[in-house]
VODOPA-511142 format. One line per field, with one value per atom (N, C-alpha, C, CB): atom name; y, x, z. Coordinates in nm, 2 decimals. Atoms other than C-alpha are relative to their C-alpha. Glycine has a CB too. Layout:
% residues N
atom	(CA, ...) $
v	(Y, ...) $
u	(X, ...) $
w	(Z, ...) $
END
This chain:
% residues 83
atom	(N, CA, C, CB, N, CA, C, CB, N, CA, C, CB, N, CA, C, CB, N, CA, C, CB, N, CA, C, CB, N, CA, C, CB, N, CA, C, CB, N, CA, C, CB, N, CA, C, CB, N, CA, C, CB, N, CA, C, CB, N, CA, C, CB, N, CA, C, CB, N, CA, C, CB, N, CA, C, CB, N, CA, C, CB, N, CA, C, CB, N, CA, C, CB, N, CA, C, CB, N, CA, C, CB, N, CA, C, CB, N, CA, C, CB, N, CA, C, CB, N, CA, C, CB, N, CA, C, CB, N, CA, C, CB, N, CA, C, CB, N, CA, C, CB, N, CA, C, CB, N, CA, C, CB, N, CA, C, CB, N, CA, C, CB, N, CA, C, CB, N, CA, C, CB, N, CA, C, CB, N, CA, C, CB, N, CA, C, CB, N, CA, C, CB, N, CA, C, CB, N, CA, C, CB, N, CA, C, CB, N, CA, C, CB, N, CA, C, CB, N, CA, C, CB, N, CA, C, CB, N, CA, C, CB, N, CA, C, CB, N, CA, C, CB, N, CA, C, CB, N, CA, C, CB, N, CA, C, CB, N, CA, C, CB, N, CA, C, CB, N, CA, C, CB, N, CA, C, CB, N, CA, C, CB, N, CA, C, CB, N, CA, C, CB, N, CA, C, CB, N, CA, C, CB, N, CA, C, CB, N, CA, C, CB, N, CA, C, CB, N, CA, C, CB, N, CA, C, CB, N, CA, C, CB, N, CA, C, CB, N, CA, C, CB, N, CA, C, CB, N, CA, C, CB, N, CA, C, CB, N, CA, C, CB, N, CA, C, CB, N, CA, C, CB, N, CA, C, CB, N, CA, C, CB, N, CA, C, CB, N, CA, C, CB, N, CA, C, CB, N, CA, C, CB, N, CA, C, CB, N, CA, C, CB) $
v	(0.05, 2.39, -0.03, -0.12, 0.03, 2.37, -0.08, 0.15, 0.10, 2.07, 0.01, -0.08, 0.00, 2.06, -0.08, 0.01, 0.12, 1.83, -0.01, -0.05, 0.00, 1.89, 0.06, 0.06, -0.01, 1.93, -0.03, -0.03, 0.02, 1.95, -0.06, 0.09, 0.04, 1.75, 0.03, -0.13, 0.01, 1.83, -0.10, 0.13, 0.13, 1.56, -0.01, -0.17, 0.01, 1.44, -0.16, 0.05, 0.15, 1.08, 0.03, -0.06, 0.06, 0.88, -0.11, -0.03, 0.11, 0.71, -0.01, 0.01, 0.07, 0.48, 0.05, -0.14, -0.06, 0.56, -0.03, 0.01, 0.00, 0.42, 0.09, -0.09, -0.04, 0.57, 0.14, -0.03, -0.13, 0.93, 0.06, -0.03, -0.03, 0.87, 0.03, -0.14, -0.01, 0.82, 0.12, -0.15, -0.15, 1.12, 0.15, 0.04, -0.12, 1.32, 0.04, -0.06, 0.07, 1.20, 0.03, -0.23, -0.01, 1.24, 0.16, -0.08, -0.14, 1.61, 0.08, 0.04, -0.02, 1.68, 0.04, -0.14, -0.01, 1.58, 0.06, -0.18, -0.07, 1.71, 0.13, -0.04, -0.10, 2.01, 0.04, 0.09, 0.00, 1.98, 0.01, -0.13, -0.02, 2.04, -0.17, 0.10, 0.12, 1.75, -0.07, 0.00, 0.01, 1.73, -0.04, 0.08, 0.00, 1.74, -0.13, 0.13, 0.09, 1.46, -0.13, 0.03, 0.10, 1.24, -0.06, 0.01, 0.07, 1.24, -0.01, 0.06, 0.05, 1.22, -0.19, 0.14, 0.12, 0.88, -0.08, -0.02, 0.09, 0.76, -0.05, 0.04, -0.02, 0.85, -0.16, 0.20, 0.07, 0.65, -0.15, 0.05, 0.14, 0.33, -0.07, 0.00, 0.09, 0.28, -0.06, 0.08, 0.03, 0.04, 0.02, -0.07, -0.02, 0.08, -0.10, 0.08, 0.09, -0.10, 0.01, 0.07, 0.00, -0.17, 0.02, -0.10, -0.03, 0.00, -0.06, 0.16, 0.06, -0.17, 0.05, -0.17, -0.10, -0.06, -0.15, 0.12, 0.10, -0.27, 0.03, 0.01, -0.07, -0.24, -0.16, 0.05, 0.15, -0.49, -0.10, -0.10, 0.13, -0.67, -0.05, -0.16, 0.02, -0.73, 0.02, 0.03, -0.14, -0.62, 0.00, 0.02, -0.02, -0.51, 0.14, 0.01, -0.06, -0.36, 0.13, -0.05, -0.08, -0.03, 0.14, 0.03, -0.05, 0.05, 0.13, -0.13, -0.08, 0.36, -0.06, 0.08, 0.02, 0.30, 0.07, -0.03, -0.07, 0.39, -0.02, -0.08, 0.05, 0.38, 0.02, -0.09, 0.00, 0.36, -0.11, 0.00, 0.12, 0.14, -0.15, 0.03, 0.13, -0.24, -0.09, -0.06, 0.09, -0.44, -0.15, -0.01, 0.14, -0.78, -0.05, -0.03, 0.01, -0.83, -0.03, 0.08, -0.08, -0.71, -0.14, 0.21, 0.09, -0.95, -0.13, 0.00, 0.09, -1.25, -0.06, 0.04, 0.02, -1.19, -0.08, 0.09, 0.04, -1.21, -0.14, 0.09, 0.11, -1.51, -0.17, 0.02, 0.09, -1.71, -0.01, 0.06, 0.02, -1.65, -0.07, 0.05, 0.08, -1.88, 0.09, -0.05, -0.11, -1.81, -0.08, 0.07) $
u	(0.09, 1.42, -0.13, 0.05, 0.16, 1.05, -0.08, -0.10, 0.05, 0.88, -0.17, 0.05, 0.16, 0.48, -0.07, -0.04, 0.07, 0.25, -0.04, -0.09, 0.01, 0.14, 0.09, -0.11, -0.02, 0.46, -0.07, 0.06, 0.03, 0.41, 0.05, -0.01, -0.05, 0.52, -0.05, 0.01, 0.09, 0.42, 0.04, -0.01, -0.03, 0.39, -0.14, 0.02, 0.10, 0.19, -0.04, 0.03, 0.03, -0.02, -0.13, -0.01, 0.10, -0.24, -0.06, 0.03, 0.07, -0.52, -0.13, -0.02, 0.09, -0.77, -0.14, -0.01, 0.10, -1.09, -0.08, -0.04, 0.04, -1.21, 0.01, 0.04, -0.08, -0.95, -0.07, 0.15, 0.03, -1.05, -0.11, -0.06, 0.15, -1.44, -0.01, -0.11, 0.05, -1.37, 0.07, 0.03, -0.11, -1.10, -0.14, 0.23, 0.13, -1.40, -0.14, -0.06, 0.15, -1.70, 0.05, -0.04, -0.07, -1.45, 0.01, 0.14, -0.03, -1.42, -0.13, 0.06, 0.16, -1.78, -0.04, -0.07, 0.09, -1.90, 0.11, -0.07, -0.11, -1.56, -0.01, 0.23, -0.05, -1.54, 0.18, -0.10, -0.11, -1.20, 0.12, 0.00, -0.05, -0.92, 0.01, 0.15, -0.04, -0.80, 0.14, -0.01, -0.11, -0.48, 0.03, 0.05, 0.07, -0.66, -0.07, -0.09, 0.05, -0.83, 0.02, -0.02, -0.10, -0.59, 0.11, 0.04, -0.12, -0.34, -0.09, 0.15, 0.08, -0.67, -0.05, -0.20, 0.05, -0.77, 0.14, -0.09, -0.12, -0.42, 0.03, 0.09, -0.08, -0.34, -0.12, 0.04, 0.10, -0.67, 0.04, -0.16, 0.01, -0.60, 0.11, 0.02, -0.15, -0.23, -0.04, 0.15, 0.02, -0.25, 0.06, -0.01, -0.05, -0.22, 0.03, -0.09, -0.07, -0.03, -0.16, 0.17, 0.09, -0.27, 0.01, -0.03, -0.08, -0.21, -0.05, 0.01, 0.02, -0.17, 0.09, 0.02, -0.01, -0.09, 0.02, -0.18, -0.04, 0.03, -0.08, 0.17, 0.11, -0.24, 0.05, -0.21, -0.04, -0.10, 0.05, -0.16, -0.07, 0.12, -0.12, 0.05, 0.07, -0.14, 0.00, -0.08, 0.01, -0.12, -0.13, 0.14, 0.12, -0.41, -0.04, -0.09, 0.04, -0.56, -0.02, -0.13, 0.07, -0.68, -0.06, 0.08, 0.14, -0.95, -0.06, -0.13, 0.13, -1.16, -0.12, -0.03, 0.09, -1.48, -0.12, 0.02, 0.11, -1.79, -0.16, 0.01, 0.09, -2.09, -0.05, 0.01, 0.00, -2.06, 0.08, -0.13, -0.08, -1.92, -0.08, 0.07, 0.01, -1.95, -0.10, 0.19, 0.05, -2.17, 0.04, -0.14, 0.03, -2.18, -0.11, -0.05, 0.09, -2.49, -0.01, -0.04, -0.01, -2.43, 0.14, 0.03, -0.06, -2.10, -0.07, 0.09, 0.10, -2.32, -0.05, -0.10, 0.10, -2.55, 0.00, -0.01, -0.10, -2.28, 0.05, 0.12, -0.03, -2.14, -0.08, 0.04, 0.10, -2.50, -0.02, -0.13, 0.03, -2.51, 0.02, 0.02, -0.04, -2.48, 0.12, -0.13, -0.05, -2.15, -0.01, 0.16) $
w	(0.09, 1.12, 0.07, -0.08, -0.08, 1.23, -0.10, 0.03, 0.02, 1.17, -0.03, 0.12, 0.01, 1.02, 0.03, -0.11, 0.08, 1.04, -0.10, 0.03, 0.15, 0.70, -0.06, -0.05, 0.10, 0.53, -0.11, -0.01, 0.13, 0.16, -0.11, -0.03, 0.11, -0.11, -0.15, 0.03, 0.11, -0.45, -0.09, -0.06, 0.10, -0.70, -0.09, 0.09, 0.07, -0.97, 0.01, -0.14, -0.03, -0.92, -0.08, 0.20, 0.06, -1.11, 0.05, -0.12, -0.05, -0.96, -0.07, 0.15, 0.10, -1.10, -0.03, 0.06, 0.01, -1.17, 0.07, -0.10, -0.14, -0.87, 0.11, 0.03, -0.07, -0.67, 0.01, -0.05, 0.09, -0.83, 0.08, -0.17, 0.00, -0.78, 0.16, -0.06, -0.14, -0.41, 0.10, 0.07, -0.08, -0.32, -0.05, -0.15, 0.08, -0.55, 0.07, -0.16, -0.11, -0.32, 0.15, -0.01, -0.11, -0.01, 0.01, -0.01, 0.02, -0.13, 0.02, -0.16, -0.01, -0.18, 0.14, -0.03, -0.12, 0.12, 0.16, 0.02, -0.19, 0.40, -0.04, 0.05, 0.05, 0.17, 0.03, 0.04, -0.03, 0.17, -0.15, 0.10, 0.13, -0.11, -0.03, 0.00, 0.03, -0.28, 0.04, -0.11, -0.06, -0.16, 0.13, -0.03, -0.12, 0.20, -0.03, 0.02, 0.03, 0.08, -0.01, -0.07, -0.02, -0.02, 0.07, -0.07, -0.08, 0.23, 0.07, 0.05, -0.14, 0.50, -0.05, 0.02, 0.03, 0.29, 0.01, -0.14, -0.04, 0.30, 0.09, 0.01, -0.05, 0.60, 0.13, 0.03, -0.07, 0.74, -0.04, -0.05, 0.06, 0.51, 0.06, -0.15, -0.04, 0.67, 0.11, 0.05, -0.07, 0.93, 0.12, -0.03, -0.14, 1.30, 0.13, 0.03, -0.11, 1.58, 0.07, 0.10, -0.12, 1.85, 0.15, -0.01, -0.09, 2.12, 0.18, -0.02, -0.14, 2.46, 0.11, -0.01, -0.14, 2.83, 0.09, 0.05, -0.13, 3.13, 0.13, 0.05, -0.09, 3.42, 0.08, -0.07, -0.13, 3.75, -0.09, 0.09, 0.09, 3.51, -0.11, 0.11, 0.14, 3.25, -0.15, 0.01, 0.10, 2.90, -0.08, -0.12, 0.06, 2.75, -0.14, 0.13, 0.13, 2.45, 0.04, -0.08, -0.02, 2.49, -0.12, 0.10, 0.08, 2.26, 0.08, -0.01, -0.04, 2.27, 0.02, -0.10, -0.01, 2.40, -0.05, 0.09, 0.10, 2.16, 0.06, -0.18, -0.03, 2.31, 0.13, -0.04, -0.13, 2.67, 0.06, 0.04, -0.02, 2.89, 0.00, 0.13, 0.04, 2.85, 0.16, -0.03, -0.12, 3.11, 0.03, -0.01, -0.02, 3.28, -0.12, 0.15, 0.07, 3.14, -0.13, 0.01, 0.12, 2.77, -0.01, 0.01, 0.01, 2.82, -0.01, 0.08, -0.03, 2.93, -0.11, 0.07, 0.14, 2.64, -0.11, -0.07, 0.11, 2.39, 0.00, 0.01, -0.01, 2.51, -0.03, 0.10, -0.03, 2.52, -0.17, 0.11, 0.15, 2.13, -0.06, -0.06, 0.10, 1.89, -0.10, -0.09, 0.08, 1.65, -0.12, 0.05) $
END
């Protein structure tokens, strides 16, 4: 048996008219079917463990980094701020 990542299920679903406007606007702009659509907004909305790593007995988060990397400095900054 060979396994997909996009098996298929077919079904019929009713979503709100919110729900609708944003799979419809999601379609638009990925150009993507709808069915493409909806399992990509699904699949985004489920929540995700957080994935952490052991580095010298530590455990730690390990986030993607967006941007570049992080400075002293830039830490510093942050900390001097009012919250």
């Amino acid at each position: 048996m060979v396994h997909n990542k996009f098996m298929s299920l077919r079904t019929t679903v009713t979503l709100s008219d919110t729900a609708q406007k944003l799979v419809e606007e999601y379609v638009e702009s990925c150009r993507v079917s709808t069915s493409r659509a909806i399992s990509d907004l699904v699949e985004r909305s489920a929540p995700r463990k957080p994935r952490i790593k052991m580095v010298n007995g530590f455990a730690l988060f390990d986030f993607p980094v967006k941007g570049g990397q992080i400075t002293t400095e830039e830490i510093r900054r942050l900390e001097d701020e009012p919250w």
